[in-house]
C-alpha distance (Angstrom), angle and dihedral (degrees) to the residues before:
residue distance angle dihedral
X1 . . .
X2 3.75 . .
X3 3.73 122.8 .
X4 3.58 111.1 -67.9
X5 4.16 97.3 -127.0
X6 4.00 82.3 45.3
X7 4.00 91.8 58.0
X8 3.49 92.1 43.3
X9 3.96 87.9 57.3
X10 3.27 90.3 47.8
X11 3.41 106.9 47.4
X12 3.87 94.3 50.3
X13 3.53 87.3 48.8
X14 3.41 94.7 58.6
X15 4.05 90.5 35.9
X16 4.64 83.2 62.2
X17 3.74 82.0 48.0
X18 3.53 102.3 56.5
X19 3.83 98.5 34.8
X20 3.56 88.3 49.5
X21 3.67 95.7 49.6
X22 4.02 91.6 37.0
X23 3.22 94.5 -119.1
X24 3.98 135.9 153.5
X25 4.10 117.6 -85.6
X26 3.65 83.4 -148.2
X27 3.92 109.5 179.0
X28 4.20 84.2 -126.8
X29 3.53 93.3 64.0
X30 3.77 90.6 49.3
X31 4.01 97.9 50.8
X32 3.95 93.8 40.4
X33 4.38 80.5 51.8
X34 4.16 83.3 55.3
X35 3.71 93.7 46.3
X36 4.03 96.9 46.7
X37 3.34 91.1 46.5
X38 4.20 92.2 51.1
X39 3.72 86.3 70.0
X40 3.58 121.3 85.7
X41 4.31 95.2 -168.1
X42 3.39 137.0 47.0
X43 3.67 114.0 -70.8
X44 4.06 136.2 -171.5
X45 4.18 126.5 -135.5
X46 3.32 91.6 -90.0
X47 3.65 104.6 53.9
X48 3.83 81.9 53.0
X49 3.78 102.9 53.4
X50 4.27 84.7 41.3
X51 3.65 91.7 65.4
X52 3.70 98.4 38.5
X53 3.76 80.4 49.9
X54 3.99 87.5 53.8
X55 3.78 92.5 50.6
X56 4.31 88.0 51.2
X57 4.23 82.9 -115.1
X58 3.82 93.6 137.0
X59 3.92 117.7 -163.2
X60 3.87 136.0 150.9
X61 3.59 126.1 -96.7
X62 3.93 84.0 -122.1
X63 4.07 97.6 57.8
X64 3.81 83.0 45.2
X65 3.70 88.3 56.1
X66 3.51 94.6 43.4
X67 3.56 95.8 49.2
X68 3.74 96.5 46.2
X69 3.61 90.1 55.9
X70 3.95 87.2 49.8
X71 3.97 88.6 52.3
X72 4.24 90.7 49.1
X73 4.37 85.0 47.3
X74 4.13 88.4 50.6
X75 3.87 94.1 40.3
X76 3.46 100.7 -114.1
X77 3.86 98.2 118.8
X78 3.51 143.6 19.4
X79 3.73 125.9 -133.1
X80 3.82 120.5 -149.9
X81 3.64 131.9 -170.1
X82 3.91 111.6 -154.9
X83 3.60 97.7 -164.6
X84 4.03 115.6 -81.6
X85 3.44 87.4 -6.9
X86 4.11 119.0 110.9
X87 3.71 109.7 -102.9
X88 3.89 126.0 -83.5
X89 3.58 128.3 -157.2
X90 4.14 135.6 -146.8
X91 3.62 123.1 -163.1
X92 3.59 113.2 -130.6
X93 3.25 112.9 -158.6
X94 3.72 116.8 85.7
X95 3.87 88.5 12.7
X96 3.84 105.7 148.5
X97 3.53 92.1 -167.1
X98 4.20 91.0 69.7
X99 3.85 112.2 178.6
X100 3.96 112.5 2.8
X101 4.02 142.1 134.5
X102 3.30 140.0 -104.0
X103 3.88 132.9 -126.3
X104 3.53 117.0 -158.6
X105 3.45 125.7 -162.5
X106 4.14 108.4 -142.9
X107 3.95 91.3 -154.9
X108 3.66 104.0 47.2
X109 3.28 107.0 12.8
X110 3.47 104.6 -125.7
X111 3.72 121.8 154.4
X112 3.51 127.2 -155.6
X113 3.85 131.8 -166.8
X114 3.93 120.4 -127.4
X115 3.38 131.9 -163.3
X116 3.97 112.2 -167.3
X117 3.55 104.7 174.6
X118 4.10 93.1 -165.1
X119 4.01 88.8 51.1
X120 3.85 94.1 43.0
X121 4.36 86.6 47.5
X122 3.95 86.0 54.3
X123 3.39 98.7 46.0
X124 3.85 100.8 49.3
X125 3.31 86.6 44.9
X126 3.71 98.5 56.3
X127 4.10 107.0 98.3
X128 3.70 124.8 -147.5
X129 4.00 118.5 -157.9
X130 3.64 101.7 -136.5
X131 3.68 99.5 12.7
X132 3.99 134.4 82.8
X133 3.59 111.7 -144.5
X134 4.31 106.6 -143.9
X135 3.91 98.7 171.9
X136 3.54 132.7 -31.6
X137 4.06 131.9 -136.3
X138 3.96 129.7 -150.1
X139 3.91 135.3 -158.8
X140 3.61 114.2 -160.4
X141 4.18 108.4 172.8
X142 3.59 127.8 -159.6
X143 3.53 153.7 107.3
X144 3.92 120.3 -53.4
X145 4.09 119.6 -127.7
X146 4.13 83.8 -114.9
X147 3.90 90.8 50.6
X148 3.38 96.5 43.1
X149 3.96 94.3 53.0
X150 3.56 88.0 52.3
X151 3.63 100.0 47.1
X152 4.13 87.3 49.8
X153 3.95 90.1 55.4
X154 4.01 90.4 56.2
């Protein structure tokens, strides 16, 4: 389990959301919140409903879905799709990391989080006339070191 300040943040933040939306404090939404926010990487659907699974919380892949998407609308998550790969998610808040890139690794898949201060500097920086910059997300694609050694043996 997360932090305990960090679920407390994110539970009230989701608690605004939904009573400003009018939406259902369903107990489902609240123990799927508890679970995201227990992992520290990004994680796919699956990986989500196997550790609810683990913990005897059953729930369907479809109110996962839902819910997900309902965590990305209030800001708690971010959803990321790595090329044809199914979608993985970060949570947000309490994310030391802040703004960084990805490098993604077009034979295994891997993805790995970078933090390039100098990069980051120039791109919050960077000022748009009639548009206010929140976060920002990068794809860089390539071949891992692992990938790479085994493509050179072949």
């Amino acid at each position: 389990m997360a932090d305990d300040k960090l679920q407390v943040t994110a539970r009230e933040t989701l608690t605004s959301f939904l009573k400003g939306r009018r939406l259902r404090k369903t107990p489902e939404r609240y123990a799927i919140l508890e679970k995201v926010f227990g992992f520290d990487e990004h994680f796919k659907i699956e990986t989500l409903r196997e550790q609810m699974d683990k913990d005897s919380y059953h729930v369907s892949r479809a109110t996962l879905y839902n819910t997900m998407q309902l965590f990305v609308e209030a800001g708690l998550v971010r959803k990321h799709q790595f090329e044809n790969q199914p979608a993985q998610y970060e949570r947000v808040i309490g994310q030391p990391i802040g703004n960084h890139h990805h490098l993604i690794c077009r034979h295994c898949g891997k993805v790995k989080e970078v933090k390039d201060p100098e990069f980051v500097k120039i791109l919050e920086t960077r000022r748009y006339r009639t548009f206010k910059t929140e976060f920002f997300s990068l794809y860089v694609y390539g071949t891992c070191s692992s990938c790479q050694r085994k493509l050179k043996k072949k």
